[in-house]
Each structure stands twice: as structure tokens, then as C-alpha cells.
SETORVO-906301 format. One record per residue (C-alpha): x, z, y; residue in one letter. Coordinates in steps of 0.25 Angstrom, whole numbers, plus 5000, padded with zeros to 4 digits. Example, Ala and Ser with C-alpha at 12.3 -4.5 7.8 and 13.67 -1.06 7.14 Angstrom:
// residues 2
504950314982A 505550294996S 
This chain:
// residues 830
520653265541X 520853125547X 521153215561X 522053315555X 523053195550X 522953095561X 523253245569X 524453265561X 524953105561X 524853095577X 525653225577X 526653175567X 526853055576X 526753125590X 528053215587X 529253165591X 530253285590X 530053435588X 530353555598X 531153635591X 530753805593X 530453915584X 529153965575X 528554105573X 527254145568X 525754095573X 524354175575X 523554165566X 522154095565X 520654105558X 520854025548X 521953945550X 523453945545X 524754015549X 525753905557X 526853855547X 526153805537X 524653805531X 524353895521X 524653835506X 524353935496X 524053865483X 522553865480X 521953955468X 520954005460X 519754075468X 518454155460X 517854225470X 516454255468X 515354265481X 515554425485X 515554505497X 516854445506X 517554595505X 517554545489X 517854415491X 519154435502X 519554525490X 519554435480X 520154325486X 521454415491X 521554445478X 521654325473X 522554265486X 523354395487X 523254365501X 522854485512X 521554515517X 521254585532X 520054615538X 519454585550X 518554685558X 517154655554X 517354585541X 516154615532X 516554615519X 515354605512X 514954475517X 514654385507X 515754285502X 515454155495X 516854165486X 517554065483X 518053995468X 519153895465X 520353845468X 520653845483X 521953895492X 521554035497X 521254005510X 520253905506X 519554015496X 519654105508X 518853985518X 517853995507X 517754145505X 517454175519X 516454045521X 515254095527X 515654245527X 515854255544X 517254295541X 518754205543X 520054235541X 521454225548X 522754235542X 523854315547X 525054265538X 524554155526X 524054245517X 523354365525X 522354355531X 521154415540X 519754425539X 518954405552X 517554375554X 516954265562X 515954265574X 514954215565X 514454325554X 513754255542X 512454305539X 512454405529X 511554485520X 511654645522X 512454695509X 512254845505X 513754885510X 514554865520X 515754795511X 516954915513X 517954885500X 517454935489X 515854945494X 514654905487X 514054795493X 513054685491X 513354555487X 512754435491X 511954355480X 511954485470X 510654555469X 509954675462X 508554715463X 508154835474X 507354925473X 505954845476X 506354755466X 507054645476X 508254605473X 509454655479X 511054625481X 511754685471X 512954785475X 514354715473X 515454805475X 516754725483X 518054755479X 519154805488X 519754705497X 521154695496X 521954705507X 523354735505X 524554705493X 523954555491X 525254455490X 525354335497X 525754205494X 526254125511X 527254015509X 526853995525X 527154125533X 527954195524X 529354205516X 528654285505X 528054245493X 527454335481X 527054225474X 527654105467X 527254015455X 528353935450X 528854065442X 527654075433X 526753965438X 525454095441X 525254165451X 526154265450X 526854365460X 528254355461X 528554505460X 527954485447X 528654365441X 529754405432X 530854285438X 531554265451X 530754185461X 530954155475X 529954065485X 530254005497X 529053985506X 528653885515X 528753985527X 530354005523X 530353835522X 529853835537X 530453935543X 531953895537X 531553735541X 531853715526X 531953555524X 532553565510X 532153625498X 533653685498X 533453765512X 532453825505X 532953875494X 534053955502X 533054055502X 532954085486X 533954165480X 534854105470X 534653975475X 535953875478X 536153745484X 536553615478X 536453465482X 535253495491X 535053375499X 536553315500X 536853235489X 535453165487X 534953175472X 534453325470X 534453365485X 533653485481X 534853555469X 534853705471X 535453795461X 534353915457X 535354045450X 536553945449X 535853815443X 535053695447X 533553735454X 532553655446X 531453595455X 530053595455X 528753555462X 527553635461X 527953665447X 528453515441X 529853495441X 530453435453X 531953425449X 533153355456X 533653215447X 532153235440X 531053245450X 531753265464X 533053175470X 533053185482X 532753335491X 531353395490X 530553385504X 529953525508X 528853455517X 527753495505X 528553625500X 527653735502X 528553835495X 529853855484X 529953925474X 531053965467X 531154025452X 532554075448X 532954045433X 532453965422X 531053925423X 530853825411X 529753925406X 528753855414X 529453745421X 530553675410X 531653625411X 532353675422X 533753755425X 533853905424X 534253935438X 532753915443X 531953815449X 531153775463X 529753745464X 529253685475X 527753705480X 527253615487X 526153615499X 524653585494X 523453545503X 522753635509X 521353665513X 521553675530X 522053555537X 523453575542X 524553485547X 525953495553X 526953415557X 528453475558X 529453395565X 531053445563X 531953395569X 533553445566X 534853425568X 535653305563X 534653225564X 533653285557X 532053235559X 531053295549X 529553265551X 528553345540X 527053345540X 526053425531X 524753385531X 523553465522X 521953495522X 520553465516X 520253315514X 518653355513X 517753445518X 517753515506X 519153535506X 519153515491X 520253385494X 521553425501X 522953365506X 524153395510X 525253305515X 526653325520X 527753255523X 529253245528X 530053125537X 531553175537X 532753115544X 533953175545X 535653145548X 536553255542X 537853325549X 538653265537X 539053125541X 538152995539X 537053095530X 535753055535X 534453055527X 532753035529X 531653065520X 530053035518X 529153135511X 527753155511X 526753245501X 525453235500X 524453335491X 522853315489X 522253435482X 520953415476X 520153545473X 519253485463X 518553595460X 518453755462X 519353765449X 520353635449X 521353585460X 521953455461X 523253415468X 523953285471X 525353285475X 526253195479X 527753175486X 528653065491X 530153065496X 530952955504X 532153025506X 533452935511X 534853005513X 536352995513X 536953065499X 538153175504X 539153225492X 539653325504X 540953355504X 542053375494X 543153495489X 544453515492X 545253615485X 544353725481X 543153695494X 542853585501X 543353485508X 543553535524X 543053435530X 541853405539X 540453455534X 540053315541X 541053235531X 540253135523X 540953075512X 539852965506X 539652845515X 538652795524X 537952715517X 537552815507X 536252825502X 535252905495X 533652855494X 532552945487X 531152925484X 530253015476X 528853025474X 527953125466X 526553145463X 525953275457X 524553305453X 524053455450X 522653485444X 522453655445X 521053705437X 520653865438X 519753875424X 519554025429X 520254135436X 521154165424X 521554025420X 521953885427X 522853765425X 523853685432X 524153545429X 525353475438X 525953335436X 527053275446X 527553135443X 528953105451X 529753005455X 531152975462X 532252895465X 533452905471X 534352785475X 535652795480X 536952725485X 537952825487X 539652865487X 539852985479X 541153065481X 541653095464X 542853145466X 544053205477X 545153125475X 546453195482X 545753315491X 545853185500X 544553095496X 543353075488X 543352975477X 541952915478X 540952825471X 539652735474X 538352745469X 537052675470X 535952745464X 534552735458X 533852865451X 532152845448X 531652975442X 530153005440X 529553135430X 528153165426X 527653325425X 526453375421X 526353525419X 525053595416X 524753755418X 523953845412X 523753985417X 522954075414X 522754245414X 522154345401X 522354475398X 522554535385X 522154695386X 522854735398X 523854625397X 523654525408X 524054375406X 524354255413X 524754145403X 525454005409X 525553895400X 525653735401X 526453615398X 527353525406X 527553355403X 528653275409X 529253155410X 530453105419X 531452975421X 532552955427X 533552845429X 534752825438X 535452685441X 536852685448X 537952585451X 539352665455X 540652625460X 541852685465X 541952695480X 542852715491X 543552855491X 543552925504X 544453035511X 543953175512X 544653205526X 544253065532X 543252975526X 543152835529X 541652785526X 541152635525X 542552595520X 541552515508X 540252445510X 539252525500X 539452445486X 538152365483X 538052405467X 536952365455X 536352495451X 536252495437X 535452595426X 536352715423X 535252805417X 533752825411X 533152945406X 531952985404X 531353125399X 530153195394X 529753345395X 528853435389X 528453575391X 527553685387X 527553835391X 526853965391X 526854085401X 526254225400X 526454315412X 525954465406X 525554575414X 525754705406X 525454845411X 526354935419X 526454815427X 527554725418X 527354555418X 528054485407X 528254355408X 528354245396X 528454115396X 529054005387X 529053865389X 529353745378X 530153615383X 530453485378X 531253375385X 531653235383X 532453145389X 533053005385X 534252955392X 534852825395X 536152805401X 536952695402X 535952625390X 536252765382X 535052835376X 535052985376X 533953055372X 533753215371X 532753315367X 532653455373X 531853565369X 531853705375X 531053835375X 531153905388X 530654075389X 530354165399X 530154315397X 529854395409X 529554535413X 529154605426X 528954735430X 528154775444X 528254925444X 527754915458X 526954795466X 527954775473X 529254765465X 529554715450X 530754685443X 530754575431X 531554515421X 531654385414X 532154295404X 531954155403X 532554015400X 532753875403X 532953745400X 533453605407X 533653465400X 534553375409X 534053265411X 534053155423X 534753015430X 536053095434X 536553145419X 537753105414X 537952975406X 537552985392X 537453135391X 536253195387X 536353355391X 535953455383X 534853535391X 535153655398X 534653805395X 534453925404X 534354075401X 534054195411X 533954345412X 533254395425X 532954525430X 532554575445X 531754645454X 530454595463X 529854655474X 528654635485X 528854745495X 527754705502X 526854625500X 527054475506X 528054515513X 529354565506X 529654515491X 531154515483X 531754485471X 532954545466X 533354465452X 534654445443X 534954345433X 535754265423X 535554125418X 536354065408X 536353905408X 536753825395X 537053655395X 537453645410X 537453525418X 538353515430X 539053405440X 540153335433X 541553365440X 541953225437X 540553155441X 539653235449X 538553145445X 538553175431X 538453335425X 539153395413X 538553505405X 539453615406X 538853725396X 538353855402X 538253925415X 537754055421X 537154105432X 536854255434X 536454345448X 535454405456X 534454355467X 533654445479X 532654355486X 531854435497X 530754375507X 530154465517X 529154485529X 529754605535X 528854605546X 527754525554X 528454385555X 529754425550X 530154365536X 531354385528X 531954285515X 533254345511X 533954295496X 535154335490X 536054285475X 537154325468X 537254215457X 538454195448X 538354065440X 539554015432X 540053925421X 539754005408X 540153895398X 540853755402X 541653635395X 542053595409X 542153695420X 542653845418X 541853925413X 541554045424X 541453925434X 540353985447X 539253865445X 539353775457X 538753785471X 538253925466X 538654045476X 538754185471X 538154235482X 536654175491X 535954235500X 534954205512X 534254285521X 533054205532X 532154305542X 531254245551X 530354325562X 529354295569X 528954355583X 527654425582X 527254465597X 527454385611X 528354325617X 528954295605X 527754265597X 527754135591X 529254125587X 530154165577X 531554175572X 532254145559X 533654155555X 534254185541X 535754135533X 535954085520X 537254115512X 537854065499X 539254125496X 540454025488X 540153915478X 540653835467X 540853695470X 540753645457X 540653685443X 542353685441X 542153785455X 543353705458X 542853725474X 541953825481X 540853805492X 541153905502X 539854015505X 539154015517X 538054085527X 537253985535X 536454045544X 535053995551X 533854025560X 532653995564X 531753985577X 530153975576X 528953955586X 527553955581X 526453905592X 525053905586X 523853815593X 524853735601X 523553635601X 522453665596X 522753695578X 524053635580X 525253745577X 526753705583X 527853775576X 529353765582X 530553785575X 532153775575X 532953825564X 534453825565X 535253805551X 536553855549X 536653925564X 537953955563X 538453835560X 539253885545X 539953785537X 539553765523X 539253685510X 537653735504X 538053665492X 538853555484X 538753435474X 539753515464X 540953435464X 542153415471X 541753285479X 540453345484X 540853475483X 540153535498X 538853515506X 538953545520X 537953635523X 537253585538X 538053635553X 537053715562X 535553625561X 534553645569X 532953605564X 531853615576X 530553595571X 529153585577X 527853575568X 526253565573X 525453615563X 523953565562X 522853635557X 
């Protein structure tokens, strides 16, 4: 252990700068892990008794859903020792094969090969040779022979299972059968009865995604807000037309709550996305959908990597991951990762850095309980951007480089969390999960806002100096269990959720100096010195309990129902004025699919949500009513083949009563504008058509308007919206010499016209941006070291647009990055 992270320390000190090439696929090795990243499939329940290894192989794919190949000269009926507990699969399979003269090598992350070593274990003779199906002898069990003497007893082994098992790879593939956040079980996709998408972390790599909003280009349905230019909720995305709501391993991670500064995707492991409301099992929340962010867990085999990327404008970003077994045992493990980032912009006087590191321990206490600690901290410095302003009915034509704060402008954040988890199996039908995460954040800030256009000629502008702790307190628990009543299958969810949040904002404002639109003029006024002084104080207590019954009936239908009771209160103080509120809600789902074929399903659901509003940014002395959400889904799923082509074909209408949005007069404050709409359809499709080529294509009609309004008219499109979204990524990587080794990458993303603001007094024009890719993979460059190369080229050619905007007139456009360029090289130890 001391020599794998002094290895990985000397290397991180040693590299200077990276060689920026390309990446494609590795060889694979006996035991050992495809190049990218290490394996991290979550661990789970294993009851596999000591049997004959054709039986035991079986039994584990069934319960991996991974693929099994044989070898020549693989003796099934050797005598396996089993394996019970909680482990990941590859640490169940280690124990499977101990002893039985037989290893394994993977070909992509979950299949694999069997293959038998030099060595062959000594065996006792069995009565049959071990063929699927065969009666053979078991080692241990015993009968009496015909002198009296006792005698193995026949055991017959099932039929191993070598074909239509699903996978699970976040690593070396874009598709993914499987995903948690809908139901919280393990259940397929195709058999969920609501949209989901997952983004995995081979997509993350391959695309050089450094934000959580790069990502979820790739999700259907999904539009960009305020991601990373404004400052405070870096990370706002609009899921089917309203806000995403965010969350981390299941516990709520929202933007003004948990989270005020961007997400780091160092620790991501993969996304996923759940379109419409999900209060049923996760509260309070908007009925667009929501992201849930998994993050990377220690693994048993030692591994580390350093990635150095370096990029245009200035751009220097260092990540480290570091994991493995700290005993012999490996009943102790750790992971840690980290991020260093600095960067300039190509907007003027925009420049930024930021810390980050993440460690895990895992503690398997025992063959039935697992114990994790987790923790994050974020030092993040950066230069706030309002973008640029409207004119007319579009923006302002001015440079995208325009910059219309000053130089001294300043926003600090710092954030720390700490999670602990405690998983016990009671058998294999029932287990619980208990998760607690305790937040804490702050964001300071000295800052010129632009409020208002004044003339079509300038920006009236005012100052402020900023202070905004927050902290929360979740604790969910889980209970999850499967019976059968008759022929009636079962898998019942229920649990209850505790928490507790603050959140305080001080400020001291002043007017400041106006500044011309066509030809600013900065420095004109030193940066005020003001007093801050308390503005706000709230606090708020939640409480939830809910119930889940996923059915299967015969003929192949799955209802779904759930149902899930809130209470929420929150005490205000403004300006030394009380306000108190106490919300109640009852939030259903009622689901149904049906699978007439393994491969395809189609589904329907109904289900609602609810949301109190609540946070340091409200407006003065207004207590909200909370907001409710109700949506009718219907669509079609699809796994053509098996781990390697999956779709989902869904259409939808949500209606959204008590609606917050951006003041026109004040965009710090928001006014409830009564009721909006949001109906359309979403395609999301992620292929591997062929060896080493892999496919992501997305695409969203979504109409989403103004239904009720005291204020704007009703009909209005919602802001920063586009009617039509689409994307399409394809990577491929060469299979045979003299290209072996690299591969390619290029796809574009689309978003057509959008509303500016909620009065649609401007548009944002659409736009195609267009990027590629380069990959070089070179396994064994020193002896288990990997070197991985890499250049992506973002908007190749070079297209003007704005990705999103801060709805009002004065920030009205964000300047999407000119052509940028990210080389990267990453040594992976292992």
C-alpha cells in the first residue's frame, strides 16, 4: 500500500505538462482491468454454496448478469468453495475460483473468459465428467456404496448460462440496462415504467466532460441554465422544461440548498437522469426530473491514475484517483480522488481555480453488512459573468469576449460534506440501507450586477458584497425486501427520510457606475468597501415516509405503486420579520408495464410532485405557497441486443401549479406566476453497433408555456427552453494493426430558438456545435503502468452561440466557448 501511493505521489510531482494524442482500446489481461478506468460495480449480496464450478459459474452469472466463456480444458466439475456475502463481483469471483486451478480475463468489463492455469489443483475423481446438465459427484456429500463405505452422493449441476445475461459497464461502454435512482431496486430499465437515461463514465471520458452540464448534453429533454457563468447554482439545468433537482447517491444535493458553486466530476462514477416528478421516493422536488450523481467507491484491486489536461485559454487541470485494500484481508478499503483546476476564459478578465478532493473507506464488517464513509471538499475561486445583454428582440451584437462586470469582481466558495452508509443483507430476499450526509457551504461575494438596459446604449448596474452559509442534515433509511403471494411476485420498498437545513444570506448594496454596452470603460470606481449586514434567516425541517410495491403479474405486466407522505417546515426571518409555513403533501405513483417480448415494453404512468420554496435568495417577506406537479406518461423500451443497443421512445405532459420565476424588475428575487405546462416526446438511444464502435444519439420536441399568469401572457414559451434538442456522439475504435491502439470520435449537438425570458420579449438564436475526438491507448508502457492520450476539439467549427442565459434583459446571453482544444495524458497504475 505505502508503495502503491508514494508511486502515484512521485508521479503526480514528476509530470510537468501532457502530450496531447488520441486513445483507443487495450488487450486485455488475466485478471486485471480494461485501461480507462478500474472496474466499479457496486458490491451485493452473494449465496453461493460449495458445489461443482460448472454450478457455481452458473450461479454467480445469474446473479451478476455478467457473461461467462469457457476456455479449453475447463473442468467444470471441480470443486468450488462458494462464496457468501457482500462483495463487488469481481471480488466474489477471486473467491469462487480460489483454489480450483482456473483464472479469468476480461474482454470488455462484464464478460469474461475462463481459462485454466499451469497448475491443476488436486482433485478427487467425480462419477461424471461435468457436461451441462450431468450427474456428477459432489465434493463433501456422501452416500453408502454397495460394501457399506460411504460414498459421494450424485448432485446434478444446472446448465451454465452463457448467453442473454445483461450487463451493467460505466467503463467501456455507452450502454446501461440497469439504473437505481428510478425505483431504488435492481431493476432493468426496459422494465421501469418512467423515462430514464444514464450517462456512463465511459461517455464522461471519451467527451473530456469537466462539468456536470457537458454531460448532460447526452439526456434527452435536458436544457442548459446558469451552468458555471454567473456563480451561485453553477450546475441549473432544466429537465422537460423546469428546474433538474439534484442529488448525490440518493440524498438531495440541490443548488441554493446543498450545492452553490458547480459539482466536480473527479469522483462521478456515472449520471442518471429520472424525467418527471419523483417525490414518490425522493420529496420535494420539481416535476421536470431530477440528477442523481453516483459516485466512485473503493475497490478491492489497487489502482491509481493521474490525468493531466491541459487546454486552451489557459486551462490546467490535474485529477488523481487513488483505490485498493488497506489489509490483507481486504476487508478495509479506500478510495481517494481529487481535482487542482486553473483556468482563463475567452470572455475578458474571466479567470478561475478550484481544489477538490474525495475520499471513501468502506468497511466490510461482515459477510452480510457494509460500511462506508464519505467525504468532499470544494475551494473553488472565480470571476461571476452576467454575459451579455438584449437589444431589440436578441442580444446585443457585440463581442462574445465583452465583459461587462469589473475586474475586481469576485466570487469565493467552499463546501464540505460528509456521508456515512451502513448496507446489512438479513438474507437474499431482504436488506436495508441507511444513508446520512451532513452539508455545509458558503459563498461570498463582492460583485457589480447589471439590473437594467438603460437606453439600448448601457447597463444600469449595481454592487454587492455577499455572505451565504447554508448546511442540511438527511438521513434516509430503506427497506427492501421480495415475497410472493400465489404466483404474484413482489418487491416492496419502504423507508423514511429526516431533515434539517439553514440558510442565511447577508449583503450590503449600492448603486454603481453604469457602463456603455458598445464601449465599456472599467476601473472608473475603486470597488466600494461596505459593512455587510443580515438580510435573511431561515431555517426548515423535513419529514417523509413512503411505500413502494413493484408487482409482477403473469402474462408478463409490472405495475408499479408507490406513495409517499410529506411534511415540511420552514421558519423565515427577513429584515427582523418572522414568517412561518407548514406544508403537507401526498405524492402517488401508479405505473404499468408491459414486456410482450424480452426485448421490448411499453409503459405508462402517472405520478406527482411536490416542492416548498424555500432558501437565502427568496424574496423579502414572501412566504410561497409550495408548488405541485402532475404528469401522464406513456412510451415504448427496447434492448435489441443485449449490452449493446437500448431505446426509449416516451411522450408526456406535466402541468406545474404555484410557479416561481426570475423577477423582470429584480432578477435576484422571483415571483409566482400561477401555472405552466410542459408537454412532448423524447428518443434517447446508446449503441455498440460493432466491435469498438459505440453510438449515443438523443432527440426532444418539448412545448412548455405560460398556462396561468398575473404577469406575463399567458401562451408565453418558458424561458431558455428550445422546442427542438438533439445530439448525436459515435466513437470507433481501430481493431487490427497499424491502427490498433487508436480511435476517433466526433458527434454535434443542437438546440433550436429559445425564449429569453418569461415575457419572450427576446430570443436566443438555435445553434449546431460540432466536436471530435482523437484517442491512443498504450498498455504496459512500464511494467503495470497504462498511458492513455487524448485531444478533443470542442466546437470545431468554430459556430457562434449562446448555451444559455440568466433570463432577463441585462444578462440575457451566454457566449457558448470559440473552437477549444483539451489534450490530455493519464498513466494508470495498477
Amino acid at each position: 500500500m505505502r508503495r502503491l501511493v508514494f508511486r502515484a505521489l512521485f508521479v503526480l510531482c514528476s509530470l510537468s505538462a501532457p502530450v496531447a494524442t488520441g486513445l483507443g482500446p487495450m488487450p486485455v489481461y488475466a485478471q486485471s482491468h480494461e485501461m480507462g478506468q478500474p472496474p466499479a460495480p457496486t458490491a451485493r449480496a452473494f449465496n453461493i454454496e460449495a458445489q461443482p464450478l460448472g454450478a457455481a459459474i452458473a450461479a454467480f452469472a445469474a446473479t451478476t448478469r455478467y457473461q461467462v466463456l469457457y476456455g479449453d480444458g475447463i473442468r467444470q466439475d471441480v470443486p468450488s468453495h462458494g462464496v457468501q456475502g457482500t462483495f463487488t463481483p469481481e471480488a466474489a469471483l477471486d473467491r469462487l475460483l480460489e483454489g480450483t486451478g482456473v483464472t479469468y480475463r476480461f474482454i470488455d468489463a462484464t464478460t469474461f473468459t475462463l481459462e485454466q492455469t499451469s497448475s491443476l489443483p488436486v482433485v478427487v475423481p467425480l462419477a461424471a465428467a461435468g457436461a451441462a446438465g450431468a450427474v456428477v459427484m459432489a465434493d463433501g456429500a456422501s452416500s453408502v456404496s454397495g460394501d457399506g463405505a460411504a460414498a459421494p452422493k450424485p448432485v446434478r449441476v444446472p446448465e451454465v448460462v452463457v448467453k442473454d445475461v445483461r450487463t451493467r459497464d460505466d467503463t467501456a461502454n455507452y450502454v446501461a440496462e440497469d439504473a437505481n435512482t428510478a425505483t431504488r431496486t435492481d431493476t432493468p430499465i426496459i422494465q421501469v415504467p418512467q423515462s430514464i437515461a444514464v450517462v456512463t463514465q465511459n461517455v464522461i471520458q471519451d467527451q473530456r466532460a469537466v462539468r456536470v452540464e457537458q454531460a448532460l448534453r447526452n439526456v434527452s429533454g435536458v436544457a442548459l441554465g446558469d451552468a458555471g457563468q454567473s456563480g451561485i447554482a453553477a450546475d441549473v439545468a432544466y429537465c422537460r422544461g423546469f428546474p433538474c433537482g439534484y442529488f448525490k447517491n440518493y440524498l438531495r444535493n440541490d443548488d441554493q440548498n446543498q450545492a452553490l458553486t458547480y459539482r466536480d466530476v473527479a469522483n462521478m462514477q456515472r449520471i442518471e437522469v429520472l424525467k418527471g416528478p419523483a417525490s414518490v421516493l425522493y420529496g420535494r422536488s420539481e416535476p421536470g426530473g431530477i440528477v442523481n450523481i453516483l459516485t466512485k467507491q473503493p475497490q478491492a484491486d489497487r489502482y491509481a491514475s493521474i490525468d493531466q489536461i491541459v487546454g486552451s485559454y489557459n486551462y490546467y487541470r490535474t485529477m488523481i484517483d487513488v483505490t485498493g485494500p488497506l489489509d490483507e484481508g481486504k476487508k478495509l478499503l479506500f478510495r481517494v480522488n481529487g481535482a487542482y483546476e486553473n483556468s482563463e476564459s475567452f470572455r475578458d478578465y474571466v479567470h478561475g481555480f478550484r481544489y477538490f478532493v474525495a475520499p471513501v473507506f468502506t468497511w466490510k464488517a461482515s459477510n452480510h453488512t457494509t460500511i462506508s464513509v464519505e467525504g468532499e471538499y470544494i475551494r473553488d475561486r472565480r470571476t461571476p459573468d452576467s454575459g451579455l445583454p438584449a437589444i431589440g428582440t436578441g442580444v446585443a451584437p457585440v463581442p462574445d469576449t465583452r465583459f461587462y462586470g469589473e475586474p475586481f469582481d469576485t466570487m469565493a466558495f467552499e463546501e464540505g460534506r460528509a456521508a456515512l452508509s451502513v448496507l446489512h443483507q438479513f438474507n437474499d430476499a431482504w436488506r436495508i440501507e441507511s444513508r446520512f450526509r451532513a452539508d455545509m457551504s458558503t459563498a461570498t461575494a463582492a460583485r457589480t450586477v447589471p439590473l437594467a438596459v438603460l437606453g439600448n446604449q448601457s447597463l444600469a448596474r449595481f454592487f454587492f458584497n455577499q455572505l451565504a452559509p447554508i448546511s442540511s442534515y438527511y438521513w434516509r433509511n430503506d427497506v427492501i425486501g421480495k415475497l410472493s403471494t400465489g404466483s404474484i411476485k413482489h418487491e416492496i420498498l419502504t423507508g423514511a427520510e429526516l431533515g434539517r437545513q439553514y440558510a442565511s444570506y447577508n449583503q450590503a448594496a449600492v448603486p454603481f457606475d453604469t457602463v456603455s454596452i458598445f464601449n465599456p470603460v472599467y476601473n472608473q470606481t475603486p470597488e466600494p468597501n461596505l459593512q455587510r449586514i443580515p438580510f435573511s434567516n431561515s431555517f426548515a425541517n423535513a419529514l417523509g415516509g413512503y411505500v413502494q410495491d413493484q408487482i409482477s403479474l403473469p402474462y408478463n405486466f409490472h405495475v408499479l405503486v408507490g406513495a409517499r407522505g410529506d411534511y415540511f417546515y420552514q421558519h423565515s426571518g427577513v429584515n427582523g420579520v418572522d414568517t412561518k409555513a407548514e406544508n403537507y403533501a401526498f405524492s402517488p405513483r401508479v405505473g404499468m408495464t408491459y414486456q410482450p417480448w424480452e426485448s421490448f415494453s411499453v409503459y405508462a404512468n402517472f405520478t406527482r410532485s411536490f416542492q416548498p420554496n424555500f432558501g437565502p435568495f427568496t424574496a423579502a417577506s414572501n412566504q410561497f405557497d409550495p408548488t405541485r406537479g402532475t404528469q401522464y406518461e406513456a412510451g415504448v423500451k427496447s434492448v435489441i441486443v443485449p449490452g449493446r443497443l437500448t431505446s426509449t421512445l416516451a411522450v408526456y405532459r406535466i402541468d406545474k401549479t404555484n410557479v416561481l420565476a426570475p423577477d423582470p424588475v429584480n432578477p435576484l428575487f422571483f415571483i409566482q406566476t400561477g401555472a405552466q405546462r410542459s408537454q412532448g416526446v423524447e428518443f434517447d438511444l446508446t449503441a455498440q453497433l460493432a466491435e469498438g464502435w459505440k453510438v449515443i444519439a438523443t432527440y426532444a420536441y418539448t412545448d412548455a408555456r405560460v398556462t396561468e399568469d398575473t404577469r406575463a401572457i399567458v401562451g408565453n414559451r418558458l424561458p431558455l427552453v428550445a422546442r427542438n434538442t438533439g445530439s448525436f456522439w459515435t466513437t470507433y475504435d481501430f481493431q487490427v494493426a497499424p491502427l490498433k491502439g487508436f480511435g476517433v470520435g466526433a458527434g454535434i449537438f443542437a438546440a433550436g430558438e429559445r425564449a429569453g425570458d418569461l415575457a419572450n420579449t427576446f430570443e436566443l438564436p438555435g445553434y449546431v456545435r460540432t466536436d471530435a475526438a482523437l484517442y491512443y491507448r498504450k498498455p504496459e508502457i512500464f511494467p503495470h503502468t497504462n498511458l492513455i492520450a487524448q485531444l478533443n476539439a470542442q466546437n470545431l467549427l468554430n459556430q457562434d452561440y449562446f448555451y444559455s442565459g440568466g433570463q432577463s434583459r441585462a444578462m440575457a446571453g451566454f457566449p457558448g466557448a470559440p473552437l477549444t482544444f483539451l489534450g490530455s495524458i493519464k498513466l494508470e497504475f495498477y
